[in-house]
C-alpha positions as CSV (number, residue, x, y, z in Angstrom):
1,X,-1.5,62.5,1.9
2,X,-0.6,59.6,1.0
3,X,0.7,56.6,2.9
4,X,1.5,53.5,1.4
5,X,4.6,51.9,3.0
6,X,6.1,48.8,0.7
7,X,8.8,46.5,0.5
8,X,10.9,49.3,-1.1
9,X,11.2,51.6,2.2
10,X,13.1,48.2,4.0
11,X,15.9,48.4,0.7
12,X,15.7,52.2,1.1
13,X,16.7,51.9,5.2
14,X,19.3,48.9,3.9
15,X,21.0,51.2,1.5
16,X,20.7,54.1,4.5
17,X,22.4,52.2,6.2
18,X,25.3,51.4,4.6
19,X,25.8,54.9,3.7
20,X,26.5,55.4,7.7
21,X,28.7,53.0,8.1
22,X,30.7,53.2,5.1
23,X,30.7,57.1,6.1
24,X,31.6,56.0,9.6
25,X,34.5,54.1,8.5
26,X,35.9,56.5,6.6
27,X,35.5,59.3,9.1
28,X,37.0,57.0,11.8
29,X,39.7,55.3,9.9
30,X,40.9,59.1,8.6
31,X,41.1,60.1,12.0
32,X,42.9,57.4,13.2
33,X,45.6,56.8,10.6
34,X,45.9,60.3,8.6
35,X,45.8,62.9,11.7
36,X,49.5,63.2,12.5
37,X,51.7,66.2,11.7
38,X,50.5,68.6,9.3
39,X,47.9,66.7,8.2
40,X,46.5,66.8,11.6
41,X,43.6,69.5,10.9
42,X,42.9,68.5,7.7
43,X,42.3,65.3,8.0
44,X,40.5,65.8,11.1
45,X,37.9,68.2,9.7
46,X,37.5,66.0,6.7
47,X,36.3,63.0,9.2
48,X,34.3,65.2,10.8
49,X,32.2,65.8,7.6
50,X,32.0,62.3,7.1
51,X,30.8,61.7,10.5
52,X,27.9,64.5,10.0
53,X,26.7,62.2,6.9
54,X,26.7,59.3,8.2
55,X,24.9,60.4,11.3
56,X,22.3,62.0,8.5
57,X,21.9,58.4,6.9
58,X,21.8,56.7,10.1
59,X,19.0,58.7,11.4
60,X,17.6,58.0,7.7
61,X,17.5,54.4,8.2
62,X,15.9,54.3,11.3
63,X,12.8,56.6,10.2
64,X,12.5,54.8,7.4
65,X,11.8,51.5,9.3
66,X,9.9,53.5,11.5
67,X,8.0,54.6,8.2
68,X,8.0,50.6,7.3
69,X,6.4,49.6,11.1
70,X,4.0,53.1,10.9
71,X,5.8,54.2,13.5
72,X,5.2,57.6,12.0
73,X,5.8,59.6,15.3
74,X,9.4,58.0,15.4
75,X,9.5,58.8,11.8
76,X,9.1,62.3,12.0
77,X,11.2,62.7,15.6
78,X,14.4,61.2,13.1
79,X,13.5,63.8,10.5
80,X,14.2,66.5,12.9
81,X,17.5,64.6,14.0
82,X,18.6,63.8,10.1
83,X,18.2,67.8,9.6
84,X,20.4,68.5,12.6
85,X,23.3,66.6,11.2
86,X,22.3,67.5,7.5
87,X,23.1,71.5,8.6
88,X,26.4,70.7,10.4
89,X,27.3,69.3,7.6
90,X,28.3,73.1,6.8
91,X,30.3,74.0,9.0
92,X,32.6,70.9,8.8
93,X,33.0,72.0,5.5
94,X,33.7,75.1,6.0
95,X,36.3,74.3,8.1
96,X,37.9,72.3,6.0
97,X,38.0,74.2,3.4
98,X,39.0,77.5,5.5
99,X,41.7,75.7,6.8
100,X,43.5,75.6,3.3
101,X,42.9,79.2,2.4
102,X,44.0,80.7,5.4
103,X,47.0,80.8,7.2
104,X,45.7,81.9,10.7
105,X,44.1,79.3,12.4
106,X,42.7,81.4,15.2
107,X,40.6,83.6,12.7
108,X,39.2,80.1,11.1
109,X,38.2,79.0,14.3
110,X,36.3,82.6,15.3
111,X,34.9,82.3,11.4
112,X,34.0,78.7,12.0
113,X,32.0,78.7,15.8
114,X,30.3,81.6,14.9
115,X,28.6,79.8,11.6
116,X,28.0,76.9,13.5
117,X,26.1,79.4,16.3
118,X,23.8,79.7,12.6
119,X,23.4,76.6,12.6
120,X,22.2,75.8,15.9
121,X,20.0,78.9,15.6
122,X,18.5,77.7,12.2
123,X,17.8,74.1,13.6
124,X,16.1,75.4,17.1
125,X,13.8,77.6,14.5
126,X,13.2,74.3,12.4
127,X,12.4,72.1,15.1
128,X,9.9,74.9,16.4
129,X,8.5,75.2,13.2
130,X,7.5,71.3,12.8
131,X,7.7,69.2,9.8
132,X,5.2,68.5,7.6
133,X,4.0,64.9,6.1
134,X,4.2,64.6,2.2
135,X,3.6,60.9,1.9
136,X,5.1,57.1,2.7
137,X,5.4,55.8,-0.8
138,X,6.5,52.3,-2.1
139,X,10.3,53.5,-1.6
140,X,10.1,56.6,0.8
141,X,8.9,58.1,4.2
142,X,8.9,62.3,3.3
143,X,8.7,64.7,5.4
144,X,9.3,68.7,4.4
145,X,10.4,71.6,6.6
146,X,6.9,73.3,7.6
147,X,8.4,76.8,7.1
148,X,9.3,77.8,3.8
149,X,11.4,80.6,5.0
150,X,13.8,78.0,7.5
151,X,14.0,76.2,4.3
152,X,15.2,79.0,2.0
153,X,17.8,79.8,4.7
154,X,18.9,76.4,4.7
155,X,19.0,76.4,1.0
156,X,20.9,80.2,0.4
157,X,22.3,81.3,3.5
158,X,23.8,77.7,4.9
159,X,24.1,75.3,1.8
160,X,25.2,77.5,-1.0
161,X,28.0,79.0,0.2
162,X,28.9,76.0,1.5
163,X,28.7,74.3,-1.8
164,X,30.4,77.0,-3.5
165,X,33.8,76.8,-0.8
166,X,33.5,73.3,-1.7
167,X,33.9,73.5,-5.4
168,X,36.7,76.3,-5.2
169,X,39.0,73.2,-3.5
170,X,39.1,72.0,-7.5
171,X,40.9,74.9,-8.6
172,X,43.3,74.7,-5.8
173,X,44.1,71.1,-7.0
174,X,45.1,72.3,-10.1
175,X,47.7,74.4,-8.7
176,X,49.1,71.9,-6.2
177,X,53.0,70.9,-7.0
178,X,52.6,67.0,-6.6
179,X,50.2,64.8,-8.2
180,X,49.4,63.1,-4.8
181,X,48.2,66.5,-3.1
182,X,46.6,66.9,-6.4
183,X,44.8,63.4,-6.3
184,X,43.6,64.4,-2.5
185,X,42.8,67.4,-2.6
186,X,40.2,66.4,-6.2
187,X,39.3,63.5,-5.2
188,X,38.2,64.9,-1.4
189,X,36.6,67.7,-3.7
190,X,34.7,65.7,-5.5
191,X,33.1,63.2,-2.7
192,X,32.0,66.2,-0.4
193,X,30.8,68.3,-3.5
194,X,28.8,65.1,-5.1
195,X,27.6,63.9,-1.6
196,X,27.1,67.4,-0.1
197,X,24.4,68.5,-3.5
198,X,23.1,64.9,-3.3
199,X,22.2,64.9,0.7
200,X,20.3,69.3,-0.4
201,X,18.4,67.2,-2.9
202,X,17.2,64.6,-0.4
203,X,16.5,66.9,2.7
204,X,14.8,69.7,0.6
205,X,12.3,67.1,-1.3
206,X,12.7,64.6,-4.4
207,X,10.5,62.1,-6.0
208,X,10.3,58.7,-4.0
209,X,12.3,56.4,-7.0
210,X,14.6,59.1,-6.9
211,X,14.8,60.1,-3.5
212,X,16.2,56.2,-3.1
213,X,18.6,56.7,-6.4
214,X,20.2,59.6,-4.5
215,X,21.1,57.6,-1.6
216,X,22.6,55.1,-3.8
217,X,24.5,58.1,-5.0
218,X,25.6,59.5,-1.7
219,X,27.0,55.8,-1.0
220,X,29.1,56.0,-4.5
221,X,30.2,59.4,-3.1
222,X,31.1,57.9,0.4
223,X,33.8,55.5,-1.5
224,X,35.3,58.6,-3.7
225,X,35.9,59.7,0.0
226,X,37.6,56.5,1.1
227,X,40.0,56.2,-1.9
228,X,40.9,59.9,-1.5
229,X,42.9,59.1,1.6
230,X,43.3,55.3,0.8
231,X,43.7,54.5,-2.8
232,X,44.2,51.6,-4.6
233,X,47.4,50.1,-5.6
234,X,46.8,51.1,-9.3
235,X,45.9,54.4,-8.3
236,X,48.9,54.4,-5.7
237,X,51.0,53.1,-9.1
238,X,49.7,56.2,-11.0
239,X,50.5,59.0,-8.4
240,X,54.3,57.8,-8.3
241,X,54.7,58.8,-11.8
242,X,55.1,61.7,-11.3
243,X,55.0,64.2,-14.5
C-alpha cells in the first residue's frame, strides 16, 4: 500500500469541488425556475440527480483533503458517504426516466421506492462490509469496496440498468415533434449518461492521473446539464428555427 499524498490530491479536491457546486447550481436553479406545470416532475427528478452528484463530489473533496492532511480515518468515513450518494444516483434516474415512459404515475412511484429500498439495502451491506485502502498517490486518495460481490451488484444489478434507461432517452429525442424538446431531452441524455459512466469509473477504481481526468470530465458533463435547461443565446437562436 502505498501512500504518498502530493500537491496533486489539493487540485484533485479543488476540481471536486467545483463539480458540487456547479452540480448544486444546476440542481437548485432547475428546481426553482423549471418546476411549474407539466414540467413539474421532470424537472424536479432531473435536479434531484444532480443533487445526488454533487453530494458524491462534495464528499469527494473533503476525503481528498482528508487524504492531503492524513486524516485517513476521515478519508475512508467520506468514502462510505460518496458511495451512498453515488447509488442514489439510480434511482433519481430511474425516475426520471420512468416518468417519460409511463403514463401512470402511481406505478412509477411503487417501481421507483421499491429500487431505492435496493439501494438502501446494498449500501447497509457495503458499509458492513468495509472499504479497503489501495493507495494515496500524487493525485488520488483510493479506496475499493471490500466485498467483491456488493461491488458486482452495484456494477449489474444497480448501474447498468440504470445506464441502459438512460441511453434509451436518446431514441426518444429523436422522435420528439419540436426541436426544443428534442434539444432537452439529448442534451439531458447526454450529461446524465456521460456523467453517470464517468462517476461507475471513479467509484469502482481507475488509475490516479486518470481518476483526476474523470472528474474533470464529470465537471464538463455538469455544464451539458446546465445548458440543457438554460442554453445559450446561439443555441436559443438555433432551436427557433424550427425545421
Amino acid at each position: 500500500m502505498v501512500m504518498n499524498p502530493g500537491n496533486g490530491l489539493l487540485v484533485n479536491a479543488f476540481i471536486s469541488f467545483l463539480v458540487f457546486f456547479i452540480s448544486m447550481v444546476v440542481g437548485v436553479k432547475v428546481i426553482r425556475q423549471k418546476a411549474k406545470g407539466r414540467a413539474r416532475t421532470p424537472a424536479i427528478s432531473f435536479g434531484m440527480i444532480w443533487f445526488m452528484f454533487g453530494g458524491v463530489y462534495g464528499a469527494v473533496a473533503i476525503r481528498t483533503l482528508a487524504a492531503y492532511f492524513r486524516a485517513y480515518q476521515l478519508d475512508r468515513l467520506f468514502f462510505t458517504v460518496d458511495n451512498f450518494f453515488g447509488v442514489m444516483v439510480a434511482p433519481a434516474i430511474m425516475f426520471f426516466v420512468l416518468y417519460f415512459y409511463i403514463k401512470n404515475k402511481n406505478v412509477v412511484n411503487i417501481i421507483i421506492l421499491l429500487f431505492f429500498i435496493v439501494c438502501m439495502v446494498w449500501w447497509i451491506f457495503d458499509v458492513r462490509a468495509g472499504a479497503k485502502r489501495i493507495e494515496v498517490s500524487y493525485w488520488l486518495s483510493e479506496w475499493e469496496m471490500a466485498s467483491e460481490k456488493v461491488a458486482n451488484f452495484a456494477k449489474y444489478v444497480l448501474y447498468f440498468p440504470t445506464a441502459v434507461a438512460i441511453l434509451s432517452l436518446n431514441f426518444m429525442a429523436q422522435r420528439a415533434k419540436s426541436r426544443a424538446t428534442r434539444y432537452k431531452v439529448f442534451m439531458s441524455s447526454i450529461s446524465i449518461t456521460g456523467a453517470t459512466f464517468l462517476m461507475m469509473a471513479d467509484l469502482l477504481g481507475t488509475s490516479p492521473f486518470v481518476g483526476f481526468a474523470v472528474r474533470v470530465g464529470i465537471m464538463a458533463f455538469c455544464i451539458f446539464g446546465y445548458l440543457s435547461y438554460f442554453p445559450t443565446k446561439g443555441i436559443e437562436s438555433w432551436i427557433r428555427k424550427e425545421a
